[in-house]
Residue, then its C-alpha position, 0 to 999 in steps of 0.5 A: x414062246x418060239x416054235x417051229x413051224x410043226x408046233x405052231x397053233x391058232x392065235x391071234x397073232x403070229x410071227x415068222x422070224x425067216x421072213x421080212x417080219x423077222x427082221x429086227x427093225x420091224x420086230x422093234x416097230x411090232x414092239x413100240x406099237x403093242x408097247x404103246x397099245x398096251x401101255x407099256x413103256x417102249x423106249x425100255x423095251x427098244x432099248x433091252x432089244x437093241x442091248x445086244x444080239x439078235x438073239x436077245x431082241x427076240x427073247x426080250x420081244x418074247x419076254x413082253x409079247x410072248x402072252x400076245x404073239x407067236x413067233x416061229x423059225 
C-alpha cells in the first residue's frame, strides 16, 4: 500500500518513492530480485511495470510486493 510519510508503520521493508529508491529502474531491479527469491516470474512483472506510466509501475510493483514492501511518497 502507498502511504505517507505520517501513515508509515514498522516493516521489514520500506520504500521512499521521493528518493533515488523511486526511480523506476531501481524499483524494477527491487522487482526482479524479490520475483526471483519469491519465485515468481520476473520477466511478466517488468514487463506489466514498463506497460505504461510511472504511476502504473508502482501500482503493479504494489500489486505483487505490496504483502512485503512499504512504499511511501
Amino acid at each position: 500500500m502507498i502511504k505517507s510519510r505520517e501513515e508509515l508503520k514498522e516493516r521489514d521493508i520500506e520504500i521512499d518513492l521521493s528518493g533515488p529508491e523511486g526511480n523506476a529502474y531501481v524499483l524494477m531491479g527491487y522487482a526482479q530480485r524479490y520475483a526471483e527469491q519469491l519465485g515468481m516470474n520476473h520477466n511478466a512483472i517488468i514487463k506489466e511495470m514498463m506497460s505504461s506510466d510511472y504511476e502504473n509501475l508502482v501500482n503493479t510493483f504494489e500489486k505483487y510486493f505490496g504483502k512485503f514492501v512499504t512504499l511511501y511518497r
